[in-house]
N, C-alpha and C positions, 0 to 999 in steps of 0.2 A: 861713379861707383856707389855713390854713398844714395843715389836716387834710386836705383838699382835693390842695395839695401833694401829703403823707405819702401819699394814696391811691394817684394816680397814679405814683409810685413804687415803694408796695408790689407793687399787682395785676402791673405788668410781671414786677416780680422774681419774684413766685410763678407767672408763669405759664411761667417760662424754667427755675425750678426744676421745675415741672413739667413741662413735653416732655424736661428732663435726666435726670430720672428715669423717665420713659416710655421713652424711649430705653435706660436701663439695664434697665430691664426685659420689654423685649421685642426677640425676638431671630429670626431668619428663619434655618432652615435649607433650602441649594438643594435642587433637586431632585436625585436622585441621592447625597443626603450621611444620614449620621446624626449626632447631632447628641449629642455625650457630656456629662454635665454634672456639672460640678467645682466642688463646693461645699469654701470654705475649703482649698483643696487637695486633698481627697481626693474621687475617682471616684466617682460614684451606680452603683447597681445598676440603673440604667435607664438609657432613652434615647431621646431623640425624635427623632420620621419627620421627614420635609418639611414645611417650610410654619413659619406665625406661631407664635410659642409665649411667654407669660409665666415671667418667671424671676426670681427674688430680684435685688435688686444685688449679691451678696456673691458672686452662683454668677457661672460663667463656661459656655460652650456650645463646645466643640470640636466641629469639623465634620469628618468623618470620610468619606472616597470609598468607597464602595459599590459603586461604576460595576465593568462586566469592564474591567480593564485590562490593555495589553499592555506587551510588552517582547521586543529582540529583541537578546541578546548572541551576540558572538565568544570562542568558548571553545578551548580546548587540552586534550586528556587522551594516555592514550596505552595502548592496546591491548595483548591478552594476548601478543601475541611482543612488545612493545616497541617498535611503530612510532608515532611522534608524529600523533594526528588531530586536525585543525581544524575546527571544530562553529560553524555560525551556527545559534543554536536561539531560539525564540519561544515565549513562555509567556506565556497568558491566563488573569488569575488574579482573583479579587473576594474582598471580606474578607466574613466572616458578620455582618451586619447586625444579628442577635442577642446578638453578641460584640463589638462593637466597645467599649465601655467596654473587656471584657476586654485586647483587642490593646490601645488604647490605655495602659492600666495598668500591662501589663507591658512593652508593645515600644514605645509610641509613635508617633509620624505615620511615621516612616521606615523603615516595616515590611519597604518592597521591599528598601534596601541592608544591614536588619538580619540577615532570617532568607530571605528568597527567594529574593536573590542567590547567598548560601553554600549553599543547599537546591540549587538549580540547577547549579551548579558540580561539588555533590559526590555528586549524583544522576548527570551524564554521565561522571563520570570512573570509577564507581562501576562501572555497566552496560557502556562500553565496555571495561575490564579483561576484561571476562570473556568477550569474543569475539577471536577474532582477526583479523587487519586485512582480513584477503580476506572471513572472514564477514562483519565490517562492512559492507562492500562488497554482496557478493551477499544480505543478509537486512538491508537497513535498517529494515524495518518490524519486525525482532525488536526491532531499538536502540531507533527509538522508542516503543515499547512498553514494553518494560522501563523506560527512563527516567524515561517519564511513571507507572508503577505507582511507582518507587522515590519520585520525587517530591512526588507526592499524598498519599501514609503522611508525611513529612515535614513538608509543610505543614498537614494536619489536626491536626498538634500544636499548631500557634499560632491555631488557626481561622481559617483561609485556603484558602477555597475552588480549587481548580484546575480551570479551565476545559476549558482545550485546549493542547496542545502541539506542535508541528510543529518537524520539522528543515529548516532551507532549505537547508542544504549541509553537505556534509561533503567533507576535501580531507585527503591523503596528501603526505607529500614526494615530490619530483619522481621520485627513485632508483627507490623503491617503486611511483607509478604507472608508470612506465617498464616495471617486471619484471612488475608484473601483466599490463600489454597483452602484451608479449611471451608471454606464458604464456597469453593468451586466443586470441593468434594461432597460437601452435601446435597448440593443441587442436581449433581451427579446424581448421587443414590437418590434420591428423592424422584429427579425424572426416571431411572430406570427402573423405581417400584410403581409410579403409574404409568410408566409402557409395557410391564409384565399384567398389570390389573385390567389392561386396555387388553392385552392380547388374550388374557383368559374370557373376558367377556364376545370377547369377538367369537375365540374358538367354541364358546356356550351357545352363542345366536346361531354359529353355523350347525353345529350339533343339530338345534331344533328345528332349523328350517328343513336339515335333511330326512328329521321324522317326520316333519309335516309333509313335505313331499313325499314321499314312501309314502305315506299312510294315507292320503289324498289320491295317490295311482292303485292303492289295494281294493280302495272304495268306488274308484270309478271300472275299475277289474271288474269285480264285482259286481255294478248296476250292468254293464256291458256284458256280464256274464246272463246277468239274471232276466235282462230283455231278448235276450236272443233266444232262449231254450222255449219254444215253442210245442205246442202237442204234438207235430208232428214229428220235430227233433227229438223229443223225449219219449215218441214211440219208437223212432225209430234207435234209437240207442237202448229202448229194451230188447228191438230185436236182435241186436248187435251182440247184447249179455248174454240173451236167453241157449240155453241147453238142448233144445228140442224135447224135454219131457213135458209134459203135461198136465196143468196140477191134479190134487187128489179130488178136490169139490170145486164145479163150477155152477155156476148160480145166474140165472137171467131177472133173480129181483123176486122169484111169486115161489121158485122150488129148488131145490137142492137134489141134482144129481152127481152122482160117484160113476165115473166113464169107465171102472174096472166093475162094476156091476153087470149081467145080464139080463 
């Protein structure tokens, strides 16, 4: 009886020992993670994908995002004359799946406010120096551009992939947008007084040209008139006029006769 007992006592216990120890030793990385494994302290040279995985009870399974992740800070730098610019910048960034022991070893889970964050900061302040605030302005796509090359070289040091970058805004103090508009409007008016001074001279050249035409068809009218009328054109266009009367005196040169004489 008393073995009996013992039994049912033991088989419960070894069966709670073992789902406690099934439990230790298996271990589910999400989808989207990697999954680093730290035996006795120190990081494996490997790493496993998604999904069920067996693993000593001694090791431990750090789970690593893999995911593209965003982030989207308010920055401050300040341009090659010294004007203060305000940057809302966005950076899409994934860790190398292949490195993730590595990150993890050296930098840890808090990758973003280790080395991303300061990469970010000292990549725009970095790039904007080297324009000046009005280029800022009229070349943003040079800014973001450069940023994002500066960037990228930075974060492939710790094996951190960089996605994509986008600037959402960029803002001047007020003084400064003040003087730019004023200087965008003068050049305004400035070009639109020498595109009305261009267009009156234009309509002045055309003017002349079409007296000199005209006047150049009246004159050649005219020579074409004046070679054509021949003696016999211009006799025969007095027959054309004439009335059939008669005149009063005609004359052959030496006498003068009146044809209503007898």
């Amino acid at each position: 009886m008393k073995n009996v007992q013992k039994r049912f006592i033991v088989i419960p216990v070894l069966l709670l020992c073992g789902i406690l120890i099934a439990t230790q030793c298996i271990v589910k990385v999400p989808t989207g993670h990697t999954g680093v494994i730290v035996t006795f302290g120190k990081v494996e040279n490997r790493t496993l994908d998604s999904g069920m995985h067996f693993k000593a009870p001694w090791q431990s399974i750090i789970k690593m995002d893999n995911r593209i992740q965003k982030q989207t800070v308010d920055l401050s730098a300040f341009s090659k004359d010294i004007q203060e610019v305000n940057m809302v910048y966005t950076v899409n960034y994934q860790i190398s799946k292949n490195e993730a022991m590595t990150i993890y070893s050296t930098i840890g889970k808090e990758y973003y406010s280790t080395v991303i964050s300061p990469s970010v900061m000292e990549a725009v302040k970095t790039v904007s120096a080297k324009y000046t605030a009005e280029e800022l302005i009229t070349d943003r796509t040079k800014l973001a551009v450069g940023i994002e090359e500066e960037l990228e070289k930075a974060l492939s040091r710790y094996n951190i992939l960089l996605v994509s970058t986008s600037i959402e805004d960029i803002d001047f103090t007020d003084a400064f947008t003040d003087a730019v508009e004023a200087k965008q409007v003068a050049q305004q008016n400035k070009l639109r007084a020498e595109t009305e001074a261009e267009t009156k001279i234009i309509e002045a050249n055309a003017q002349a040209e079409v007296r000199r035409i005209e006047a150049d068809a009246e004159a050649y009218v005219n020579e074409t008139t004046s070679q054509s009328l021949t003696d016999r054109i211009l006799q025969k266009m007095y027959y054309e006029k004439w009335n059939g009367v008669l005149p009063e005196i005609v004359s052959d040169g030496s006498m003068i006769l009146s044809p209503n004489r007898e």
